[in-house]
Wavefront OBJ file of the C-alpha trace (Angstrom):
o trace
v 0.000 0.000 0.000
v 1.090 3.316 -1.238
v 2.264 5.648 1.849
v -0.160 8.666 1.640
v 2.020 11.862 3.130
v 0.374 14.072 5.467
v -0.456 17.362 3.550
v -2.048 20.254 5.160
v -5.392 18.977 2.797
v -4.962 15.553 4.246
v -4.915 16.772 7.687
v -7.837 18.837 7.400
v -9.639 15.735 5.847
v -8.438 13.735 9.410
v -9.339 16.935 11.865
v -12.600 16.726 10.223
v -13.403 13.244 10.644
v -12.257 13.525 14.208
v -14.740 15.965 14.853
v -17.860 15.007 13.145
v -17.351 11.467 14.705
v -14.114 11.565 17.690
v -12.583 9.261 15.567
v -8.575 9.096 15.061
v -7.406 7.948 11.347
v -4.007 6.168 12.305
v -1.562 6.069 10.015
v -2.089 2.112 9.309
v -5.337 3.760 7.890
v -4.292 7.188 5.652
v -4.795 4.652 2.723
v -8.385 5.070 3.790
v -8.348 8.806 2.329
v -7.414 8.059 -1.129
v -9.238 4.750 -1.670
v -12.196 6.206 0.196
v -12.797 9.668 -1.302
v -11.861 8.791 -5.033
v -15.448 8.208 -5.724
v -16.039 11.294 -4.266
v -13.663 13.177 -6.578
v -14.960 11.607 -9.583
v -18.535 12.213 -8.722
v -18.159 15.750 -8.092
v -15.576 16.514 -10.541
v -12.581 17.450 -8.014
v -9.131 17.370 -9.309
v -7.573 16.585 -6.403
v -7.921 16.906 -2.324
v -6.746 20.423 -1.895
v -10.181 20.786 -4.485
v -12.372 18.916 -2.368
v -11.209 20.748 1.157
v -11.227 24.553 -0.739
v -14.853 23.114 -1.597
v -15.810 21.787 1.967
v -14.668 25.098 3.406
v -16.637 27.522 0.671
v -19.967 25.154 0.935
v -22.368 27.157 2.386
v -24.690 24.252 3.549
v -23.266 20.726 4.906
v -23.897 18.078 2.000
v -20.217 17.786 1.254
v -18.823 17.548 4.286
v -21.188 15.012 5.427
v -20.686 12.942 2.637
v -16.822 13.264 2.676
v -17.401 11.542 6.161
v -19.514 9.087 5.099
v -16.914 8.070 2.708
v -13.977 7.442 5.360
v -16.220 5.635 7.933
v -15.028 1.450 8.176
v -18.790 0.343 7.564
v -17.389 -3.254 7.922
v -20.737 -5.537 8.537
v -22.296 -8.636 8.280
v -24.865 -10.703 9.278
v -23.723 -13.114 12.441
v -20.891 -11.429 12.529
v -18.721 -13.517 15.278
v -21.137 -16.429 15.766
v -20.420 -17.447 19.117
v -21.244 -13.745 20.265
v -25.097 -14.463 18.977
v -24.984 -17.903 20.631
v -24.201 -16.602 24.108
v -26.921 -13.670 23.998
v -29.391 -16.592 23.071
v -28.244 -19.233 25.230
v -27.296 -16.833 28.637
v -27.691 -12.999 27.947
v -31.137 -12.958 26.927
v -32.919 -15.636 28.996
v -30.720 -13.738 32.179
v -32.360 -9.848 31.043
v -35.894 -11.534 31.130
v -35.465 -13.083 34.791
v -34.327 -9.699 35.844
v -36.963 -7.917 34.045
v -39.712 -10.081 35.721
v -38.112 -9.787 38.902
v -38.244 -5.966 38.847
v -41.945 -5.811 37.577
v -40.838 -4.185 34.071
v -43.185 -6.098 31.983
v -41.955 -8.486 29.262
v -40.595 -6.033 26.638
v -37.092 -6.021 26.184
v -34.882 -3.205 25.096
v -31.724 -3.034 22.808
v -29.566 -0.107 21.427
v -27.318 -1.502 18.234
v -25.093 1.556 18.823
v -22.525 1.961 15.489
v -24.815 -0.617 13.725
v -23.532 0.558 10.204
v -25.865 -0.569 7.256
v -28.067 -2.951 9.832
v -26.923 -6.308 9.581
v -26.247 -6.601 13.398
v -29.830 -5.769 14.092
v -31.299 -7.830 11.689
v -29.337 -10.627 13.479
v -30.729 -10.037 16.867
v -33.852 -9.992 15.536
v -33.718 -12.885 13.585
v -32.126 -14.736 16.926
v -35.251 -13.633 19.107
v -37.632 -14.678 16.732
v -36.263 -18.247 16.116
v -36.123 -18.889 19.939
v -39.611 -17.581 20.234
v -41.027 -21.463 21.379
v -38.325 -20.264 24.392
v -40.220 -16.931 25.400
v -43.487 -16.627 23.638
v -44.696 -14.072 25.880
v -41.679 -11.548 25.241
v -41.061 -9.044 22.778
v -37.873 -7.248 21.490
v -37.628 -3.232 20.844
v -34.452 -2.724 18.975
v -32.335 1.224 18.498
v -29.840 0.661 15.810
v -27.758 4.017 15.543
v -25.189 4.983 13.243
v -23.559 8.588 12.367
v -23.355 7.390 8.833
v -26.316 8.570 7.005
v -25.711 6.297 4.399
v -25.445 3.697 6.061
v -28.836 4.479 8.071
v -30.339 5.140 4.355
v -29.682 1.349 3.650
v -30.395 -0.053 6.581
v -34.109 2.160 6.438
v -34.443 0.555 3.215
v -34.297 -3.183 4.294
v -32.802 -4.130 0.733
v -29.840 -6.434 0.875
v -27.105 -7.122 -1.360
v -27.392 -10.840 -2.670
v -23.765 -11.251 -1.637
v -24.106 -9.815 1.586
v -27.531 -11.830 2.439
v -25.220 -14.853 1.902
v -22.034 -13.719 4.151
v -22.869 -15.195 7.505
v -26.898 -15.721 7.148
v -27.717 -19.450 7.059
v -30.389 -20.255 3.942
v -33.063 -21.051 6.329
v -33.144 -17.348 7.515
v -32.606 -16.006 4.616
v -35.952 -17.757 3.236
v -38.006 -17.097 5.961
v -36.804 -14.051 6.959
v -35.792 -12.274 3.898
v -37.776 -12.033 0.426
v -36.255 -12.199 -3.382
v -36.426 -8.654 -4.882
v -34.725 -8.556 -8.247
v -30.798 -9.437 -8.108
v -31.278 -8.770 -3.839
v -33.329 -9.501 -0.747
v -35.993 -7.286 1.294
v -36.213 -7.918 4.639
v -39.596 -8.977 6.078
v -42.081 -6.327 7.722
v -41.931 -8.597 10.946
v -38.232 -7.784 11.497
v -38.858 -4.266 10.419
v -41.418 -3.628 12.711
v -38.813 -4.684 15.225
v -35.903 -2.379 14.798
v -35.906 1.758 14.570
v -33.002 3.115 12.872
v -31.383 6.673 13.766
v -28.678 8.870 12.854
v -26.779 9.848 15.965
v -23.932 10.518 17.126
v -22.241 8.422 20.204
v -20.690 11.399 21.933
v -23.606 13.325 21.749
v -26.768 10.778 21.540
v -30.312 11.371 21.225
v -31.577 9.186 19.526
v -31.590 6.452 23.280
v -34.853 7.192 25.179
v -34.943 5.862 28.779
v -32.306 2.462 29.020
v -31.373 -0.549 27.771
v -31.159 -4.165 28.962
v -28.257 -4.849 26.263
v -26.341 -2.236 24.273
v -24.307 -3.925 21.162
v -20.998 -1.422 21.001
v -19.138 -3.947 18.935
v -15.887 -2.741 16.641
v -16.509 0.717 17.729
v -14.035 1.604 19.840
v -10.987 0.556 17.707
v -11.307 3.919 16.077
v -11.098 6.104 19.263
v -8.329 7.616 22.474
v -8.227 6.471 25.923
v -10.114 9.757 26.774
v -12.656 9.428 23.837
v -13.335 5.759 25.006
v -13.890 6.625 28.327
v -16.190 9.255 27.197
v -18.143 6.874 24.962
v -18.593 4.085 28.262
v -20.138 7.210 30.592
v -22.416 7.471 27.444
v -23.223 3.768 27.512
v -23.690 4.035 31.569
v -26.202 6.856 31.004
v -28.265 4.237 29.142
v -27.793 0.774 30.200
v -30.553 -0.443 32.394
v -28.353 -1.558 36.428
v -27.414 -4.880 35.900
v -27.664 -5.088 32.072
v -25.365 -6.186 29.445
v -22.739 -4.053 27.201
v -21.399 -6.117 24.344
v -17.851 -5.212 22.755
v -15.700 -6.488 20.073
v -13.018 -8.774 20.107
v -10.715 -6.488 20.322
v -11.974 -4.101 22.788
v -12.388 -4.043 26.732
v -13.585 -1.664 29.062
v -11.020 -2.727 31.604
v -8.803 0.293 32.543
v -11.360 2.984 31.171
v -14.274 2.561 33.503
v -16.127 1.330 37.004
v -19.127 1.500 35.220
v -19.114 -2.031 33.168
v -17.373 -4.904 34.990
v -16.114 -8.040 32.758
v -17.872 -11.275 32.691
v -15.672 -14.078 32.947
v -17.820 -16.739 32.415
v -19.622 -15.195 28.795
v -16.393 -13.491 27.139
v -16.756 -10.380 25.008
v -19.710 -9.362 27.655
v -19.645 -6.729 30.501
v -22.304 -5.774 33.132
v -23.356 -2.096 34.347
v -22.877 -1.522 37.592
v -25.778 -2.175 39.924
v -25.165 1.732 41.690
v -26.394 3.182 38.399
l 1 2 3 4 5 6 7 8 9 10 11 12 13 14 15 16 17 18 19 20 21 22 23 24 25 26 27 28 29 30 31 32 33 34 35 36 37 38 39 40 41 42 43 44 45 46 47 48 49 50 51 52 53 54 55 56 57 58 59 60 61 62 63 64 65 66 67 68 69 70 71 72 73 74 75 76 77 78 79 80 81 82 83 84 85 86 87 88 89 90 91 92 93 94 95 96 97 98 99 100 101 102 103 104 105 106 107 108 109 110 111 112 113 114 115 116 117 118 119 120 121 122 123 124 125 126 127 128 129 130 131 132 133 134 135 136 137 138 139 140 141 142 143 144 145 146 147 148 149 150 151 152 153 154 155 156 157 158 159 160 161 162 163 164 165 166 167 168 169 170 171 172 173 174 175 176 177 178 179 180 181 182 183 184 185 186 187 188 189 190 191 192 193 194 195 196 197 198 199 200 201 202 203 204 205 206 207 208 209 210 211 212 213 214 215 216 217 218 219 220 221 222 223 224 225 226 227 228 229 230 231 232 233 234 235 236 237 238 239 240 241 242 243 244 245 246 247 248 249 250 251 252 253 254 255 256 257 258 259 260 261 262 263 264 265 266 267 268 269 270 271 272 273 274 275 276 277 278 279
């Protein structure tokens, strides 16, 4: 990969994305600006970066800027994505929220924020997962948030059209048939799954698209992107919204060990945390 040098156009490109979003572009990742924005420059007729920036400052409204961001977001997804994640919420996570739930007299609807749930796939999964263990809890519903500061990737998510490829990338057949339906070259997703999950642009650092909290917030592959002090940040966010005793799911390669006393680890169901019960 070509090394991209740090130009005063390329840095404004980086301070921008940092503060639309908090998030750092490493330099592992300046390839992200070229490879990222040339469809940009094409589709608006820019020569070059210094073009696009001189644009972004002149614009009098926000359409380029927004979309320059849109561009150098990692909207890496997929349905599934790390199965054994979707087996514990099924198996432990899930049946756990609804004995707490009954044993604080909340009813039997449960609550989920998908927050940085890109173009949807992560939502569709946990809807699909509640709905095939329905025998389990027939009583219970599921009220999904799935947030993402991409409005792009909102836009496809809203639209509930899926790629052909990406229907097949992690989705086993028999939930792609009963939960999906053919539409040209791609798949729709069904209304019952729809009906499930609200999608909203919002930012993490300054939410409002969470009402009230949440028995599990999905935060997975989000934090990769950010500081110590923009992490810790994000968890007091999280905090604000998860429901005392409920569960905060991360990435593989993220912890909250270190950068808060809100979320304690859960040795026994790994990649989990709990909020603290002095919420």
């Amino acid at each position: 990969m070509r090394e991209i040098s740090v130009t005063a156009s390329v840095r404004s490109l980086m301070d921008l994305l940092e503060q639309r979003t908090g998030q750092i572009l490493s330099d592992g990742r300046m390839w992200r600006i070229e490879a990222s924005l040339g469809p940009v420059l094409r589709a608006r007729g820019f020569a070059s970066l210094d073009a696009l920036v001189d644009a972004i400052r002149n614009e009098r409204g926000d359409a380029l800027a927004t979309e320059v961001v849109d561009a150098l977001l990692n909207n890496e997804t997929s349905f599934f994505r790390d199965p054994h994640i979707f087996e514990m919420i099924g198996r432990h996570l899930l049946p756990a929220a609804m004995e707490r739930a009954t044993v604080e007299g909340r009813g039997k609807t449960l609550r989920v924020w998908c927050a940085g749930c890109s173009s949807g796939q992560e939502a569709w999964s946990l809807a699909m997962l509640f709905l095939n263990g329905r025998t389990g809890w027939p009583e219970w519903k599921m009220e999904i948030l799935a947030t993402d500061i991409s409005h792009s990737a909102i836009a496809r998510a809203r639209s509930g059209i899926v790629p052909q490829m990406e229907a097949q990338r992690g989705l086993p057949v028999s939930d792609m048939l009963r939960w999906m339906e053919p539409e040209g070259d791609h798949w729709r997703i069904s209304p019952t799954l729809r009906d499930m999950v609200e999608f909203q642009v919002d930012n993490l650092f300054a939410p409002e698209a969470p009402r009230g909290t949440y028995d599990m917030i999905l935060c997975r592959n989000v934090l990769l992107y950010f500081t110590a002090e923009k992490k810790q940040q994000l968890f007091a966010q999280l905090a604000r919204h998860a429901s005392p005793g409920g569960w905060l799911l991360l990435g593989a390669g993220e912890t909250s060990i270190g950068l808060t006393a809100d979320f304690s680890s859960c040795p026994e169901h790994r990649g989990a945390y709990r909020r603290s019960e002095a919420a």
